[in-house]
N, C-alpha and C positions, 0 to 999 in steps of 0.2 A: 567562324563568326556567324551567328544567328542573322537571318534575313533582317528580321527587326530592326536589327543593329546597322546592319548594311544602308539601311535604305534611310534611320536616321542620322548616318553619316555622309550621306550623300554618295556611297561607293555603289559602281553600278552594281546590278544583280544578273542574272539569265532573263530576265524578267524586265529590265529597264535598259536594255542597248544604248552603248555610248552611241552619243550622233555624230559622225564624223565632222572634224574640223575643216570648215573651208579656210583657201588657205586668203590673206588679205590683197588684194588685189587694186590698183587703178582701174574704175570701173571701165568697159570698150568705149562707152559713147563720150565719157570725161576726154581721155587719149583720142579717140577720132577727131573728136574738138579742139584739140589742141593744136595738135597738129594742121589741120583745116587751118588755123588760123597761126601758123610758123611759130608754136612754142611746144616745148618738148620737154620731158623728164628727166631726170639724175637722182642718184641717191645717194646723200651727202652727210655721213655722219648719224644714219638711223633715219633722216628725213629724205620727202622728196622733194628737191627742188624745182622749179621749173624754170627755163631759159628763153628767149627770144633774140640773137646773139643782134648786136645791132650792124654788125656786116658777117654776111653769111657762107660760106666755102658750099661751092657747087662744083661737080663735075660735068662738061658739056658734051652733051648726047653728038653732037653733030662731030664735022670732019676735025674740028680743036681738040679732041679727045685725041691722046697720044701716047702710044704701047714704045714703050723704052727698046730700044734693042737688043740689048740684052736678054730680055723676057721673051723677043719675038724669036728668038732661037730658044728658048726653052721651051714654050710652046710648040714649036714642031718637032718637040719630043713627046709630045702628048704625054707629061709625067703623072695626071689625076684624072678620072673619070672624073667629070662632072655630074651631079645630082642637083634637084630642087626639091627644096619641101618633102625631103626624106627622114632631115635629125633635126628638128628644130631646136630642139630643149635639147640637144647635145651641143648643137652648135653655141648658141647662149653661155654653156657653162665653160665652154673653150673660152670663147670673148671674155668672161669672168675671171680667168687662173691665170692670175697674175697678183704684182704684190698688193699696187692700189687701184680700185678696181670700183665704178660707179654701179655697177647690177648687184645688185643685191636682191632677196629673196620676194619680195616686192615689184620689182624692176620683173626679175625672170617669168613667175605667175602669170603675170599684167600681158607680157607681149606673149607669152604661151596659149593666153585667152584671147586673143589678138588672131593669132596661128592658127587657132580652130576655127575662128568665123572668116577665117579667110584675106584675110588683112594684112599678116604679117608672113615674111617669106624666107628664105634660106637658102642661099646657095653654097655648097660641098665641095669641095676636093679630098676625093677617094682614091686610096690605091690597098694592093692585098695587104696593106699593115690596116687599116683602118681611115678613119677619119682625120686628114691631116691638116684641114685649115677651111674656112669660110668667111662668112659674114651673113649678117641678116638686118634685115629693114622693113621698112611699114611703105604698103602700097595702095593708095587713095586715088580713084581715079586712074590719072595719067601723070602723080608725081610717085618719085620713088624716097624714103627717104633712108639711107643709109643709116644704119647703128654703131656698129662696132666688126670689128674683122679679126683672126688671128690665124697664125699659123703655126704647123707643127715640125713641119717638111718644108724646104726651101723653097720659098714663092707662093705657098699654095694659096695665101689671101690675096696677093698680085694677079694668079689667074684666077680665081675667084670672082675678084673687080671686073677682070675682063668680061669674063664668063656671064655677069650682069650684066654689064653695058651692051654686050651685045642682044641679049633676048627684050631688054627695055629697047633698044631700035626698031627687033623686030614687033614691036607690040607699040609702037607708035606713042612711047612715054616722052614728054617733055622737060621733066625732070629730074637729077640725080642730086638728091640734097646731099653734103656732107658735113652739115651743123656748122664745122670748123674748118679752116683749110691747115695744110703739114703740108713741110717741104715734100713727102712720100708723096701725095696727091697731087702734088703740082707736076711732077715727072709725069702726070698722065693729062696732063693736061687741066689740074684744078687751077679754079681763079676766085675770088671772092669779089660780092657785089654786095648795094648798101640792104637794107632790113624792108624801106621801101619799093628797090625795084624787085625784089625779091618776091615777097607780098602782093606784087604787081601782076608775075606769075607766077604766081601758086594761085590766086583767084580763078585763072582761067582754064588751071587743069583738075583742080579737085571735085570730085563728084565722089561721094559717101554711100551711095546708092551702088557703087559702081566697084564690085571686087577685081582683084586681078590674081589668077591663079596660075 
């Protein structure tokens, strides 16, 4: 095809470089904001919805936080290396592969760009097969907020959970949103509280200014 041609069809040339496509994104400071102020994302049917549940599911940092026994003899098999902020956008697409599934390509982007400035986080359970389960959330401040978790390997988003609650203690976090509360949550001790006291604190932990890596 004659260049002529090319370029009155609009088709690129050697000479006109496609511009790569960014991909759509919730901008950071939109999500910062949100969240600052206890509403959060979904992706619902091609849209994003946003939420503010009006009673909230936390898990509690302090000694109500409670390892099943179960788990606590699994855990002293040491069955996953632990990792942080090693697979983020892998972790993401685990929480995704399932049948119905609120991250969509929107969703993934958004906290990927999140994960780069430092904001959003990931904790791993590894062994020599690979990557076999996690979670990841958004860290503001001194709140943490929980996203989504999964596993590949038996427990491994159980010790996962752990695996956070413990380094949020040791880093002086106050607290562990988990959007919703599930009977699975409550075995660790989740409880659900109203939207206002909730609100209540999260005011007094959120600094935006304030990464946590």
């Amino acid at each position: 095809m004659p260049s002529s041609l090319m370029a009155m069809t609009g088709w690129p040339t050697s000479r006109t470089p496609a511009k790569p496509v960014e991909p759509e994104i919730i901008p950071p400071d939109v999500l910062l904001g949100a969240y600052s102020q206890g509403v959060f994302p979904m992706a619902e049917d091609g849209e994003i919805v946003w939420f503010s549940p009006r009673i909230r599911g936390i898990i509690p940092l302090d000694e109500r936080f409670h390892i099943p026994h179960g788990l606590k003899k699994r855990l002293r098999k040491n069955p996953f290396e632990i990792r942080f902020d090693t697979a983020f956008r892998e972790v993401m697409l685990g929480c995704a592969d399932r049948d119905s599934t609120w991250i969509d390509g929107v969703i993934l982007e958004s906290y990927c760009r999140l994960h780069e400035l430092g904001f959003a986080h990931s904790v791993e359970c590894w062994d020599a097969d690979g990557l076999q389960g996690g979670l990841y959330g958004v860290a503001i401040g001194r709140a943490f907020f929980g996203e989504s978790m999964f596993s590949r390997k038996t427990d491994a988003s159980k010790i996962a959970l752990v695996a956070l609650v413990e380094m949020l203690r040791e880093r002086g976090f106050g607290l562990l949103d988990t959007q919703w509360m599930t009977e699975h949550l409550r075995t660790f001790g989740g409880c659900e509280i109203s939207r206002e006291r909730y609100l209540g604190i999260l005011e007094g932990l959120v600094c935006r200014n304030e990464r946590k890596s």
